[in-house]
Structures are given as C-alpha cells and as structure tokens.
Backbone as a ProteinNet text record, in pm:
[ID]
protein_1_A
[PRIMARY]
XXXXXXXXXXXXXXXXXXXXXXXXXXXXXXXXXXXXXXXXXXXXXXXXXXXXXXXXXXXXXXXXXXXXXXXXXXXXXXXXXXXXXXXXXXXXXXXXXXXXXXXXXXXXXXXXXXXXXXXXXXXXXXXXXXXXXXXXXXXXXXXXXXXXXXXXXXXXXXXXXXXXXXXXXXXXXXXXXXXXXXXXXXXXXXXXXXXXXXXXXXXXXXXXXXXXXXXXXXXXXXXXXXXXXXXXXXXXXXXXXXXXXXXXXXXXXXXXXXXXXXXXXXXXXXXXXXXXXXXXXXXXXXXXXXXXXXX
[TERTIARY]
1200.2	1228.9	1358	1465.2	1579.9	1618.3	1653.5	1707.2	1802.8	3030.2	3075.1	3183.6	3692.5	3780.2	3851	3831.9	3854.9	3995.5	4024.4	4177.7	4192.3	4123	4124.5	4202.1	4254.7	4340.9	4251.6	4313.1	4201.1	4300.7	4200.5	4302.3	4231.9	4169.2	4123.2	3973.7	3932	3780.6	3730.2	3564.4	3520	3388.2	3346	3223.5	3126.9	3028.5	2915	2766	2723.8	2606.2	2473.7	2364.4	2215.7	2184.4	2244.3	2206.5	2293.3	2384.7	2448.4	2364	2275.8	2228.4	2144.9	2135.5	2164.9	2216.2	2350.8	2493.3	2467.2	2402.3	2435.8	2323.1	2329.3	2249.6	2177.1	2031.5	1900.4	1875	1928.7	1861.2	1729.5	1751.3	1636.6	1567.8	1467.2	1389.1	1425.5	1509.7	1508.8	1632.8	1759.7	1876.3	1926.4	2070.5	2114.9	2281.1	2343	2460.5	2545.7	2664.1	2818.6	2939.8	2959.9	3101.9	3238.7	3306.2	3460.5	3398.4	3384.5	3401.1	3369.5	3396.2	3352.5	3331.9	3235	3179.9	3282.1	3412	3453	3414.5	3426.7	3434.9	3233	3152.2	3036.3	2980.2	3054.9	3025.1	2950.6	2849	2742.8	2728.3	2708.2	2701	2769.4	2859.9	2953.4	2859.2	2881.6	2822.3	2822.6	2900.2	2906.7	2797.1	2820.8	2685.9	2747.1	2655.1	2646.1	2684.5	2716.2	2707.8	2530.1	2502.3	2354.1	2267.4	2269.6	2208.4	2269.6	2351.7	2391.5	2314.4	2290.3	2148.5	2049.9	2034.1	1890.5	1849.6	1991.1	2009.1	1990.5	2026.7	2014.2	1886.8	1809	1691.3	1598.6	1629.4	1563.2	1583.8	1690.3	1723.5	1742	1713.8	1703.5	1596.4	1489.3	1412.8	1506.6	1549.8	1612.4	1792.5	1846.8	1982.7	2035.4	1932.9	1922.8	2030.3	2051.8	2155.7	2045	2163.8	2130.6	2249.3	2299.7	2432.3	2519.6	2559.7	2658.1	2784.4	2838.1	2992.6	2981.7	3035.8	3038.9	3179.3	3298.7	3431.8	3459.9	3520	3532.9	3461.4	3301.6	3210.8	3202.1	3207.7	3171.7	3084.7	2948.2	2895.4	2907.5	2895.7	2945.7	2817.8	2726.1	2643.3	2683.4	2629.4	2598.7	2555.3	2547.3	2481.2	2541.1	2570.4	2629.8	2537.5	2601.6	2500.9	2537.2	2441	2404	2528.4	2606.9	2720.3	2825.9	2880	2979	2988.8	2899.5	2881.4	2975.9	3083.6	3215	3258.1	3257.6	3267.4	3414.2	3483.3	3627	3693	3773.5	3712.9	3822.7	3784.5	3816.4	3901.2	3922	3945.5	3827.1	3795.1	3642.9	3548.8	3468.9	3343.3	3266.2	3175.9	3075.3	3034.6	2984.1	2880.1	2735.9	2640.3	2549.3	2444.6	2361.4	2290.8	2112.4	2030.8	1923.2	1862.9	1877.8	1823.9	1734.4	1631.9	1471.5	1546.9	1623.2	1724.4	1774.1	1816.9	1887.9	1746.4	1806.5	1713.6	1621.4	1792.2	1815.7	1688.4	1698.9	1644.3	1732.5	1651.3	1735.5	1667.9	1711	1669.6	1544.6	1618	1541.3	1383.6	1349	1249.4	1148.9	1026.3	915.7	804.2	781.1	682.4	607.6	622.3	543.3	601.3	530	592.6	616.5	684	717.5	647.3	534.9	450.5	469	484.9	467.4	303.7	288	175.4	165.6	104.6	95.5	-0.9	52	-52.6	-147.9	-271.1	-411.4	-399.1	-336.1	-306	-307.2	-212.2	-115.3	24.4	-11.4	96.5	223.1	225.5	286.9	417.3	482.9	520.7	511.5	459.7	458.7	311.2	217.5	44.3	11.5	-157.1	-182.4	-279.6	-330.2	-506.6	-540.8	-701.9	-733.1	-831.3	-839.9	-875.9	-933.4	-1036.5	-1077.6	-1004.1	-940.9	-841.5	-956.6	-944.3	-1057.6	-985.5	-969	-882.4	-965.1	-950.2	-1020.6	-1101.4	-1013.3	-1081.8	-1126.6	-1181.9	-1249.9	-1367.5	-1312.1	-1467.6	-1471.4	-1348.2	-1356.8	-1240.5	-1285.9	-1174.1	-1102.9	-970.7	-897.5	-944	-869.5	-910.6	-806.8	-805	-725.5	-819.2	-759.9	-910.1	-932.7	-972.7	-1008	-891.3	-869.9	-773.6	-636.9	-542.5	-400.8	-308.4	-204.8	-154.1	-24.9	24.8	122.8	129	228.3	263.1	267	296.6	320.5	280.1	175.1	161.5	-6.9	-116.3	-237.5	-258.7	-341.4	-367.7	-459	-397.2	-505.4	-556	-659.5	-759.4	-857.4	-911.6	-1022.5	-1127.9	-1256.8	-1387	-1483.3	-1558.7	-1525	-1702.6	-1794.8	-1936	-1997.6	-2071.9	-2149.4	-2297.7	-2292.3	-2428.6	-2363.5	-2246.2	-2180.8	-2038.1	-2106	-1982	-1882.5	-1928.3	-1837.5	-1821.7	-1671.9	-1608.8	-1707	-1812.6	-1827.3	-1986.7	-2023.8	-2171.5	-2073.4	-1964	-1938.2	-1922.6	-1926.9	-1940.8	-1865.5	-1683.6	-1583.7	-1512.8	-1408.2	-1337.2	-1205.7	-1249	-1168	-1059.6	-1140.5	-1115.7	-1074.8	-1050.9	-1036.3	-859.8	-813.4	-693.4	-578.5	-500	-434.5	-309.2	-270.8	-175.6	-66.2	39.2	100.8	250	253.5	335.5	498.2	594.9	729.2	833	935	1014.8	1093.7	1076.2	1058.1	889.9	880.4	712.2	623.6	505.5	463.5	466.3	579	622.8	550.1	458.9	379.1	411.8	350.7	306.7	164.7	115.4	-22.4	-62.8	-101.9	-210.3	-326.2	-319.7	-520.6	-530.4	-648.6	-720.8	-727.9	-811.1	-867.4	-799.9	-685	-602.5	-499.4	-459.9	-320	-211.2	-219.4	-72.6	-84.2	58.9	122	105.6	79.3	80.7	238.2	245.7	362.2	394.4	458.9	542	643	596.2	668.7	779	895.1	986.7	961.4	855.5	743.8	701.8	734.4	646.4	553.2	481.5	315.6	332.5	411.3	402	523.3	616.3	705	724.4	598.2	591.3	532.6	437	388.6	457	414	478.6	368.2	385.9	231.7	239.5	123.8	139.1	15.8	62.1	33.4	30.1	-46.8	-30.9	78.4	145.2	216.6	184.5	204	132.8	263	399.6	475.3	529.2	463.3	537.4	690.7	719.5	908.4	982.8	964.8	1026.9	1040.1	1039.9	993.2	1094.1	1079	1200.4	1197	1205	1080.6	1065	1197.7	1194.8	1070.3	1068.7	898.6	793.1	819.9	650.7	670.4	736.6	686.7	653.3	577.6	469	481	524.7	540.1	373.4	258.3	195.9	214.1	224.8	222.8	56.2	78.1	-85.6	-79.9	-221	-258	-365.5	-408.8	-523.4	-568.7	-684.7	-723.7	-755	-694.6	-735.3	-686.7	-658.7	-612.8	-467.3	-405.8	-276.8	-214.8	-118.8	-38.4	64.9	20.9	89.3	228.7	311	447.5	528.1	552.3	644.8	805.2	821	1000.4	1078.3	1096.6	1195.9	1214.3	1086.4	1148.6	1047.9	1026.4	1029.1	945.8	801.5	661.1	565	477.8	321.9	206.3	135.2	19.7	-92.2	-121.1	-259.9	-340	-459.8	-537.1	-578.5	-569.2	-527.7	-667.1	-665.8	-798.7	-875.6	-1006	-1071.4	-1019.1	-1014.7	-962.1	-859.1	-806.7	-701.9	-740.8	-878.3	-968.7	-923.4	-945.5	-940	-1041.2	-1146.9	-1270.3	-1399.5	-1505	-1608	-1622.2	-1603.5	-1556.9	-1442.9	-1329.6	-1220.8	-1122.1	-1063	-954.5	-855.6	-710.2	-602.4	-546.9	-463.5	-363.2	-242.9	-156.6	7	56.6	174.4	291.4	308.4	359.8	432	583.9	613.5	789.9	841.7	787.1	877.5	810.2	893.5	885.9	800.8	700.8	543.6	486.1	478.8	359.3	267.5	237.8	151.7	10.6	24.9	-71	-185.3	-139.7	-191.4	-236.9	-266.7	-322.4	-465	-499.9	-645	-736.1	-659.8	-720.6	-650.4	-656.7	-627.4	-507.5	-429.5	-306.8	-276	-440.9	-464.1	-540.2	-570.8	-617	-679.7	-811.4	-838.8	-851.4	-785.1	-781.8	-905.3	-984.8	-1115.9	-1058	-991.6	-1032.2	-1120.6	-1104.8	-1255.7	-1164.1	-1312.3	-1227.1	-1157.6	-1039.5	-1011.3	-1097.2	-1090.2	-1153.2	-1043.7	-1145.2	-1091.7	-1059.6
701.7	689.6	766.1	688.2	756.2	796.2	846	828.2	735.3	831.7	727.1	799.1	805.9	837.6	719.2	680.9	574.2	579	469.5	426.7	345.4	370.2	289.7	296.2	187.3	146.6	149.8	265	349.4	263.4	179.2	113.9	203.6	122.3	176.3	214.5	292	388.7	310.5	282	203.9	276.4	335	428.6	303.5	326.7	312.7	332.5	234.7	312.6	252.2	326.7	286.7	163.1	122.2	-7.5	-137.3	-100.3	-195.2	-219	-182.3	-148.7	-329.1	-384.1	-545.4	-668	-579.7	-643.3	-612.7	-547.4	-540	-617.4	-670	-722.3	-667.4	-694.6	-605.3	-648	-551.6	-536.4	-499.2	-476.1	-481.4	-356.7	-281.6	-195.4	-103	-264.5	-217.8	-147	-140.4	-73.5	-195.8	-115.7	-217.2	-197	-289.6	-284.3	-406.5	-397.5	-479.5	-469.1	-557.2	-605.2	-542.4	-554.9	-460	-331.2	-220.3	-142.4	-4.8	115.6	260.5	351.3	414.8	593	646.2	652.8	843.1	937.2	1042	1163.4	1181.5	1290.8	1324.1	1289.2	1309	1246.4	1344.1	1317.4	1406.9	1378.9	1249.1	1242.3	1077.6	1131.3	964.8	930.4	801.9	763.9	576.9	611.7	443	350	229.4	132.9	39	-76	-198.7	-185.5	-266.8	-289.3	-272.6	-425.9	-405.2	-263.3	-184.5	-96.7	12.3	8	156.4	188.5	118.2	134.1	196.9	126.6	172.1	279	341.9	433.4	590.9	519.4	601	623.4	542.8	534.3	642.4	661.5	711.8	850.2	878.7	1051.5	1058.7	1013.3	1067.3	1198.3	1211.9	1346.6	1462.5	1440.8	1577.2	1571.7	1496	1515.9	1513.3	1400.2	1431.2	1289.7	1198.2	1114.9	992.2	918.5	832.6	738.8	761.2	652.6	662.5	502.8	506	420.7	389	367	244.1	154.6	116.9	57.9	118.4	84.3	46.1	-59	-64.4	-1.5	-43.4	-0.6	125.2	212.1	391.9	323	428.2	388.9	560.5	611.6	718.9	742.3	798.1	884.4	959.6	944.1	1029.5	1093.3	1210.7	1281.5	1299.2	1186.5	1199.4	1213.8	1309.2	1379.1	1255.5	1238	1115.9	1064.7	1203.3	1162.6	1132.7	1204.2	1180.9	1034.9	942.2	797	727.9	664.6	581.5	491.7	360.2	311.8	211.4	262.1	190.6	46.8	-5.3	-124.8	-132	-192.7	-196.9	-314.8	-351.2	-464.4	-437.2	-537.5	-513.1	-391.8	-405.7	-306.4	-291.7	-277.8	-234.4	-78.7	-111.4	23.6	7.5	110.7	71.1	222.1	192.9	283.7	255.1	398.7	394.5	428.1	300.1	356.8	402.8	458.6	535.1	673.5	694.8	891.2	895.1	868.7	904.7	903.3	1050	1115.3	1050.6	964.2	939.6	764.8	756.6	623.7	448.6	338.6	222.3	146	179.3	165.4	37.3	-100.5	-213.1	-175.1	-37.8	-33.4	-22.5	-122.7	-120.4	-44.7	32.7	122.5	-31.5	-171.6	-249.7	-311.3	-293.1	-343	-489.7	-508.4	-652.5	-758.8	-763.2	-867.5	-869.2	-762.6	-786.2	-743.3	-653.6	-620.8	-486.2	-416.6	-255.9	-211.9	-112.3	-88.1	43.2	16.7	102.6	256.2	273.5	345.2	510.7	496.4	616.8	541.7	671.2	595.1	765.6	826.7	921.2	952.9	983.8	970.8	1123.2	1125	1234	1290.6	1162.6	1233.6	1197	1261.7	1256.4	1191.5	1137.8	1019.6	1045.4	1025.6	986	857.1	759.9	660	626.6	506.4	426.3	346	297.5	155.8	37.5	-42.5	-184.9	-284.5	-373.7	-449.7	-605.1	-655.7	-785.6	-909.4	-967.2	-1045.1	-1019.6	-890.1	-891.4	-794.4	-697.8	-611.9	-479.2	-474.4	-372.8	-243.8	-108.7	28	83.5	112.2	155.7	300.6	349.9	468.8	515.9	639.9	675.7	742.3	673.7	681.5	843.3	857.1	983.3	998.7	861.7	930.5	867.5	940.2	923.9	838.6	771.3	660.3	746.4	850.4	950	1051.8	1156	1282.7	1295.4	1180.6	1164.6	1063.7	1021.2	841	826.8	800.9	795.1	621.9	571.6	443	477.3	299.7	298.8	134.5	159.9	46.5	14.7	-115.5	-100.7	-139.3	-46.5	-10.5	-141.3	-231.8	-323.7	-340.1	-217.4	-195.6	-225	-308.8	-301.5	-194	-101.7	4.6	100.1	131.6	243	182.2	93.1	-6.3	95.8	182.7	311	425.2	471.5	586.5	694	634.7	759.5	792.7	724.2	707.8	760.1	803.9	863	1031.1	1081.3	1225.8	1289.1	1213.5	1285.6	1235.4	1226.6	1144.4	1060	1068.7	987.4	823.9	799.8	718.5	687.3	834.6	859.8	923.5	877.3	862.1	945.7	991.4	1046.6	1001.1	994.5	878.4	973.8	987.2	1049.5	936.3	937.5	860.1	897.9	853.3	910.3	782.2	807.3	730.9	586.9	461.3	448.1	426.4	405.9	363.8	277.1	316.4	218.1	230.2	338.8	387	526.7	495.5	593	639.9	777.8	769.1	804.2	799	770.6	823.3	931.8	1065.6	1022.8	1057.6	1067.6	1200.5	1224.2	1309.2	1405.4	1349.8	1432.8	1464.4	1407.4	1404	1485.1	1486.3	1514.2	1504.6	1303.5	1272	1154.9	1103.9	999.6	874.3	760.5	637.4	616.4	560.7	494.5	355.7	287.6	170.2	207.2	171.9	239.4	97.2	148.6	62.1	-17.5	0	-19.8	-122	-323.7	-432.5	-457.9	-546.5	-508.1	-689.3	-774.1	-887.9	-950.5	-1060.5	-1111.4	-1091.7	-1099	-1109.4	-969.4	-905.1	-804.9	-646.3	-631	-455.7	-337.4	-225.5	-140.8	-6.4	5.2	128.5	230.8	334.6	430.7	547.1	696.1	798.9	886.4	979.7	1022.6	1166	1204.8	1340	1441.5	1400.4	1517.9	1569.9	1695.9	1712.7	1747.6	1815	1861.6	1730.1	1582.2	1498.8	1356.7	1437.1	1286.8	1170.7	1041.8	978.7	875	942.8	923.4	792.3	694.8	576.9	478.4	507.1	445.7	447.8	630.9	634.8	621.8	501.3	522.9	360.9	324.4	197.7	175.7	64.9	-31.6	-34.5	-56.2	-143	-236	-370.4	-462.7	-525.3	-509	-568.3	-731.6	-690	-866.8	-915	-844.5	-771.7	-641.6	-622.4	-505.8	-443.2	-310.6	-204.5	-275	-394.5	-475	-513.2	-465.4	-461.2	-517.3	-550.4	-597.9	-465	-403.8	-283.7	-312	-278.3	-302.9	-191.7	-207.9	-95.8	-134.2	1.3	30.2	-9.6	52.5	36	-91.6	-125	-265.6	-390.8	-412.3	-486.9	-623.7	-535.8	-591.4	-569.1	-650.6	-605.5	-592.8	-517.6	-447.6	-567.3	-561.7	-672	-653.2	-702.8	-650	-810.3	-797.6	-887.9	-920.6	-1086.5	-1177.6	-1118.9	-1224.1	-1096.3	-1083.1	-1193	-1242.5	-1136.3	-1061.2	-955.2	-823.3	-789.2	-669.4	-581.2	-458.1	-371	-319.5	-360.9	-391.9	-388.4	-434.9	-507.3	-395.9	-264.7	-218.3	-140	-207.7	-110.4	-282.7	-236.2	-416.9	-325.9	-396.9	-381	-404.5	-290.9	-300.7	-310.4	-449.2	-400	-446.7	-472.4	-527.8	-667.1	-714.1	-882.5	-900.4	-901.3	-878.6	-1031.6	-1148.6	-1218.6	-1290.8	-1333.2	-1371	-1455.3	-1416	-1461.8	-1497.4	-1577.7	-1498.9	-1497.2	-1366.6	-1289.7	-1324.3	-1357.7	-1405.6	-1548	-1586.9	-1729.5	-1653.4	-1533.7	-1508.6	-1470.8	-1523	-1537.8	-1396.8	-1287.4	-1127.9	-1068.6	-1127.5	-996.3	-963.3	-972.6	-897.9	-832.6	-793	-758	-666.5	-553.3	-401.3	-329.5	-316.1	-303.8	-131.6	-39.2	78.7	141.7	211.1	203.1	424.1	469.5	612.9	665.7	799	901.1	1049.4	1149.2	1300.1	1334.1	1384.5	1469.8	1553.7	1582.7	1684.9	1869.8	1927.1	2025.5	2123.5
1599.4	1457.4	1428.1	1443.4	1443.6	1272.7	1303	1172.8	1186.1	818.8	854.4	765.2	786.7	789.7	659.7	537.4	499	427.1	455.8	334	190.4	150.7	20.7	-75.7	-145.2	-264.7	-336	-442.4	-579.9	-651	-727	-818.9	-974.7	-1076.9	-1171.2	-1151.3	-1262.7	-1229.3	-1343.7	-1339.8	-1418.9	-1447.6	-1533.1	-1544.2	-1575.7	-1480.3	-1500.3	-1530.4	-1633.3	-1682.2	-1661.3	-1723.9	-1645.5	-1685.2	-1813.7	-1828.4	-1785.7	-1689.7	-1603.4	-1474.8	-1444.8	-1323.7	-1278.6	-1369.7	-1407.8	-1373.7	-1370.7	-1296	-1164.8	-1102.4	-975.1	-875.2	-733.1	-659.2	-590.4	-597.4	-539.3	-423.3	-352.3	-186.5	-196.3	-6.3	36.3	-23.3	-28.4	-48.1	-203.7	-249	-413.5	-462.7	-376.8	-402	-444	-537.3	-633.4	-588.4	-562	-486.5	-511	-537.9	-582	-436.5	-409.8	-325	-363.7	-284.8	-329.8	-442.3	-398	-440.4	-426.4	-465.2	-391.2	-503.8	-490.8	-547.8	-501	-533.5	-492	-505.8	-365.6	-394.8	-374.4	-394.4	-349.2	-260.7	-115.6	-14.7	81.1	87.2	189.8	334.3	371.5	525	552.4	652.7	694	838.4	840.7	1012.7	1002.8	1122.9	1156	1125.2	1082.1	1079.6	1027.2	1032	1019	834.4	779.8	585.3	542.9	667.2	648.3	618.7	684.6	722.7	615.1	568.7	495.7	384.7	279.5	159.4	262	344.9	433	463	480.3	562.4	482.4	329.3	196.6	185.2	186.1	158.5	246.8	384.6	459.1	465.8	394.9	413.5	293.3	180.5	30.1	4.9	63.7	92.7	189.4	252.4	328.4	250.4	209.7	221.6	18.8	-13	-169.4	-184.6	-109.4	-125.5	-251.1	-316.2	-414	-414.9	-378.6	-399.8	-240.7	-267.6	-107.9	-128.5	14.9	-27.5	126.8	150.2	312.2	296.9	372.1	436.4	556.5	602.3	778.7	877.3	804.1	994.3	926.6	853.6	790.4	704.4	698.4	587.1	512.7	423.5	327.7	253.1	251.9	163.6	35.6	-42	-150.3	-232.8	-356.4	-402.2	-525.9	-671.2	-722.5	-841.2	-958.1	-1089.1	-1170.2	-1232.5	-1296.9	-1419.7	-1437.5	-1551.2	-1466.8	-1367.2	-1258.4	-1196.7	-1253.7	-1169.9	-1208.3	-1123.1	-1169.6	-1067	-1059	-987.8	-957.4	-868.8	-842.5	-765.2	-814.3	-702.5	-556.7	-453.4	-343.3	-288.6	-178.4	-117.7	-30	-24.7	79.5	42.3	150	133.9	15.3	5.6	-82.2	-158.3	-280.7	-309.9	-352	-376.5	-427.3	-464.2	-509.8	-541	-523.4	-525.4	-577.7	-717	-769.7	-900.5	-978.2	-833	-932	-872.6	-795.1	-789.2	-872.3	-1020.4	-1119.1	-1225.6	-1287.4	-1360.5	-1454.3	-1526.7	-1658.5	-1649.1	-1515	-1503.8	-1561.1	-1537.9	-1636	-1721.4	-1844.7	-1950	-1997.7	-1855.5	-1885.5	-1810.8	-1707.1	-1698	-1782.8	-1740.1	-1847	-1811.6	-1666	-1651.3	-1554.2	-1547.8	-1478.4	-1311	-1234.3	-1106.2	-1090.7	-975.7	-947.8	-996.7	-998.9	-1042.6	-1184.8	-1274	-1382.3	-1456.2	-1399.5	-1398	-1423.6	-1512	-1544.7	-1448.8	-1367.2	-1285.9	-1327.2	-1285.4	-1329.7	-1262	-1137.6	-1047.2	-1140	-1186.4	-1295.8	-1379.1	-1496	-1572.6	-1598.1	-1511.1	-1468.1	-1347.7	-1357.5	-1194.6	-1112.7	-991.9	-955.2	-925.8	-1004.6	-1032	-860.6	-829.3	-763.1	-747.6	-685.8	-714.9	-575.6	-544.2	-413.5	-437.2	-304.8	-324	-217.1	-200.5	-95.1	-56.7	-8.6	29.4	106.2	23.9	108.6	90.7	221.3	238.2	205.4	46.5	43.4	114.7	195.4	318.1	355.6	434.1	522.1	428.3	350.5	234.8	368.2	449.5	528.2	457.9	454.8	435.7	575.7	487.1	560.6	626.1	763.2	756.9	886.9	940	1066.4	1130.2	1315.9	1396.3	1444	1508.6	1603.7	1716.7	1795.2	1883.8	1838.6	1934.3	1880.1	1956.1	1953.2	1974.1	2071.4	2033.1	2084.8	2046.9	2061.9	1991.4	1852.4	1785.8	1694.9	1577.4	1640.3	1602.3	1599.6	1514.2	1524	1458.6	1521.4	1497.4	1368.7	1307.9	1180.9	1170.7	1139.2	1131.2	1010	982.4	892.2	994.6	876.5	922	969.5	1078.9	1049.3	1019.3	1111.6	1137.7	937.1	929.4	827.1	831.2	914.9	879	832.7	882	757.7	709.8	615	562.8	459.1	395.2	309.7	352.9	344.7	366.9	308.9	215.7	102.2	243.6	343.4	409.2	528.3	582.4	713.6	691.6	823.5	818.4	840.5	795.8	766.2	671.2	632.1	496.9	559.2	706.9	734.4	642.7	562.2	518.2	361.4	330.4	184	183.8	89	122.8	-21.9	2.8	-150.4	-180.9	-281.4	-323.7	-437.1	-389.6	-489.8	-510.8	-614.2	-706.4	-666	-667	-618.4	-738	-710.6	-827.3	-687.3	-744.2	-879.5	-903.9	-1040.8	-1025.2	-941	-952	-818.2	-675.4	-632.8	-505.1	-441.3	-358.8	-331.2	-180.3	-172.3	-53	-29.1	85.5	88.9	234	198.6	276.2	325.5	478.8	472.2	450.7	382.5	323.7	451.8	557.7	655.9	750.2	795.5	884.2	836.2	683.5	662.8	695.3	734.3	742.6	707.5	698.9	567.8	642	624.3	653.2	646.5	775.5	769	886.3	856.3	919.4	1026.5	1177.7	1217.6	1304	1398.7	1442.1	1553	1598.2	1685.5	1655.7	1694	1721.5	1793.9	1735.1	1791.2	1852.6	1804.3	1825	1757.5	1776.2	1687.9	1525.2	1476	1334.7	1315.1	1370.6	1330.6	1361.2	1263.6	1306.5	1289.8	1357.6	1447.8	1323.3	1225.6	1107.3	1159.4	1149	1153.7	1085.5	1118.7	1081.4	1167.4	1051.9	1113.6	1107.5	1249.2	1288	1319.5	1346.3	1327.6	1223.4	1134.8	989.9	1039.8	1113.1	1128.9	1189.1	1171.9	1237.8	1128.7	1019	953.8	943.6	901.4	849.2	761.4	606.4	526.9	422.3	495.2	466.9	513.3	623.8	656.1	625.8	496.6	444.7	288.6	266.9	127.9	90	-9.5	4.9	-138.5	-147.9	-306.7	-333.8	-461.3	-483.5	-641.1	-571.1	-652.8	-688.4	-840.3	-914.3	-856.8	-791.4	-818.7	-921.4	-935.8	-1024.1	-1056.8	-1173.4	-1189.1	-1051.3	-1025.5	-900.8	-773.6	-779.7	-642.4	-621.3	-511.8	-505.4	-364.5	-328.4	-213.4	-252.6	-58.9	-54.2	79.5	-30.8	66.5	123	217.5	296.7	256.1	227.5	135.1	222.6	328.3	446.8	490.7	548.2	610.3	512.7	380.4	290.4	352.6	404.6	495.5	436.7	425.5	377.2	479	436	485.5	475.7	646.5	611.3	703.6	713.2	775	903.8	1035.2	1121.3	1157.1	1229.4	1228.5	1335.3	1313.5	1436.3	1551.2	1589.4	1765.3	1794.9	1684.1	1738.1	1698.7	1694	1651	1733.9	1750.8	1818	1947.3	1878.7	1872.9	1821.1	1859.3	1759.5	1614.4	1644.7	1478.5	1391.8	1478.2	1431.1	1449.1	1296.3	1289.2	1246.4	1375.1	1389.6	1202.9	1162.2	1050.7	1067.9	1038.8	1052.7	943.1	967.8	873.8	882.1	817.2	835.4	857.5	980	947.4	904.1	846.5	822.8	698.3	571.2	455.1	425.5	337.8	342	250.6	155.5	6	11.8	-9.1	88.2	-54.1	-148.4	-215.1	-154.3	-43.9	-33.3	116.7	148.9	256.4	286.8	168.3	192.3	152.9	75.1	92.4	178.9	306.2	402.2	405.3	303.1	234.2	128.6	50	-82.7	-53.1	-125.5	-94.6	-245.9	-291.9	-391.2	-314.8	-437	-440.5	-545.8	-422.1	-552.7	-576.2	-639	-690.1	-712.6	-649.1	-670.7	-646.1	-669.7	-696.3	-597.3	-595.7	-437.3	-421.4	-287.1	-253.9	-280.1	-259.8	-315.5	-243.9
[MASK]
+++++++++++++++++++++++++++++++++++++++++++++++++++++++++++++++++++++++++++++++++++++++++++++++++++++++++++++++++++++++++++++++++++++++++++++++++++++++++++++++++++++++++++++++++++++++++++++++++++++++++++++++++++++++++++++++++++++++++++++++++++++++++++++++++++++++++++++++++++++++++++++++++++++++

C-alpha cells in the first residue's frame, strides 16, 4: 500500500469561490477538477505521476500531510494545503487543477446534507459523530464481521457470518461483528472500525480475481494509507445503503456461494468494474442496524 520543477505562464489570477465548485468536473472519489490551469504557491509535496493519479494521490495523504488542493504539470503532480480565502485559480497551457471539496471549511454552498442518491441519510446528521452498528449484507440476511486469523502482518480477512445457529453478532461471544462508524467530511464518508479488533476496514490493492478486489482489516496503525479506508454510504432505503470505497470508486458486496470461504464464512470484496450495483440482487446492499457502543 504505497502510498512532483514547473514552468508555467502565470497569465491572470481568477479567485475562486465555493459556489463555483459547479463549474468544475467530478472525478473519481469525488474531487472536483478543471483543465489548463494551476493553484499557485502552497505547495506541500511534488512527485512524479500519471494526471490520472494526482487527485488520488490527494486523497490518500489528506490525513497525514493536510493536502486539499492540487496542481498536475508535465508528469509533476504538486500537492496542496491552501486556506480557504487564499484559493485562486490561474490558467495554464496544459495541465490541470483540482480540489477536494469536503477539506474546505467553509464547505459548497449547493450542499444539501443528502448523498448521491438523493437520499437523507438516517446514519447522522452531524459530521464527525460516532455510531456503532451491525452491518448485514441483504441477499444473503448474513453480518459482516473480521475473522480470528490474519491474512498478513497487516491484513485480517473479512467475511459475512454465513451459520444460521448463531445468525447475530448480538448471540456470539465476542463483538466481532459490531462495528463503529465515524462520520468524516464530506457527508456520508465514513470510516468504519471493528469494535473488537480495532481496526478500520479497508480496500486493499490486492485482486482477488479480474473484477474483484480483496477488503480487509487493517492491523498496522503506523502504516496507514488512508485513502483506502474511507467508505461512501449511499441510501437505498431506510437504514439500507450501498457502501462504496473512496479510493478506488468499488462497492462492497458480499460474493455467491460457490466462492464461500467456507460453509460459514462468505468471501467480501469490491467490484472493480462499473456496475449498478442496485440490480444486484442485495448482495450489494448493507442494512446498518445501530446499537450502543460499547463502553
């Protein structure tokens, strides 16, 4: 889980504001980004890369480096850390800029507090709160949970429950399967704790199969890379949601039997390729049932 010398013609500076954020084109994992043009100046970390990859790249070190805005010139991509009045955007010959727009304080104005679907979610209407929850993955009426043994140094497999004699997290004799959910910006954007384990679900770079990708717990706290752990949920209904991974812009589903783990533990991954994931029958829908944390 890995975790950019430029020449540019500064022509005129064009301040930009939260309610332009409109005008600009929504990438992948929700960054909002325009052609020909550059953030001067608040430049935190340079490093070669692809165009593709530079939002991405924002995204994944916005917890350790504080970046929110980027710049990409000839193969450099340019990080940034710019205060929400300082935002001005210049235009270029080539290259791109772009931003994250749930890292600015001030927020954009056309937000309505409802996620993608259009849907107010039941979750919290806070950002930042904390909830704990059951996760049960529709199709199958099986909960999520993280197993006993571990996948690597760093890496613990996760599965739903699949045994009907102790069909609830709330009937096993650890909490393996109870999970905590704290809210992060923009709304809707969580990350998501096991309880018992104390570590974050995440999506890792790791294919499990062409289409699928292998999620896990993550067990090294000093190694994180924390684009992988943070998880969209979109309402499909009351308490029931399609939970998406930020980074690589995949949903969480819960896989057929024939690819069980075995007879009571069902393989969980991702979908790496463009799906609507509504017509999948449940096993891409996840009703979040809440209850007390533990204490």
């Amino acid at each position: 889980m890995a975790l950019m010398h430029p020449c540019l013609l500064i022509l005129v500076a064009l301040p930009v504001t939260f309610s332009k954020w409109e005008d600009y084109i929504t990438g992948k994992g929700g960054i909002k980004w325009l052609p020909n043009c550059e953030f001067p100046g608040f430049d935190i970390v340079q490093k070669e890369m692809t165009q593709e990859k530079c939002g991405q790249f924002c995204i994944a070190t916005t917890h350790t480096n504080g970046c929110n805005a980027f710049s990409w010139q000839s193969g450099w991509c340019y990080l940034k850390k710019i205060p929400g009045h300082s935002l001005s955007r210049q235009p270029t010959t080539g290259g791109s800029c772009g931003v994250l727009p749930w890292e600015f304080e001030d927020g954009d104005p056309s937000d309505t507090g409802q996620d993608s679907s259009g849907i107010k979610s039941n979750i919290t209407d806070q950002p930042r709160q904390i909830q704990c929850a059951y996760i049960k993955n529709v199709g199958f009426d099986e909960y999520l949970f993280a197993a006993d043994n571990t996948y690597d140094e760093n890496s613990r497999p996760v599965f739903t429950w699949r045994s009907k004699r102790e069909g609830h997290p709330r009937d096993w004799s650890s909490t393996q399967g109870l999970w905590i959910l704290e809210e992060g910006s923009p709304k809707n954007v969580y990350s998501i704790k096991n309880a018992y384990r104390q570590e974050l679900l995440y999506a890792s770079d790791c294919r499990f199969a062409q289409y699928e990708r292998q999620v896990f717990t993550w067990r090294n706290p000093t190694r994180y890379d924390h684009g992988h752990l943070h998880w969209q949920l979109e309402a499909a209904s009351v308490n029931t949601f399609y939970i998406k991974n930020r980074m690589f812009d995949e949903y969480l589903y819960a896989v057929e039997d024939a690819l069980s783990f075995d007879p009571v533990r069902r393989k969980v991954h991702t979908w790496t390729q463009s799906r609507d994931v509504s017509a999948w029958a449940g096993v891409g829908s996840w009703v979040v049932e809440t209850t007390m944390c533990p204490n």
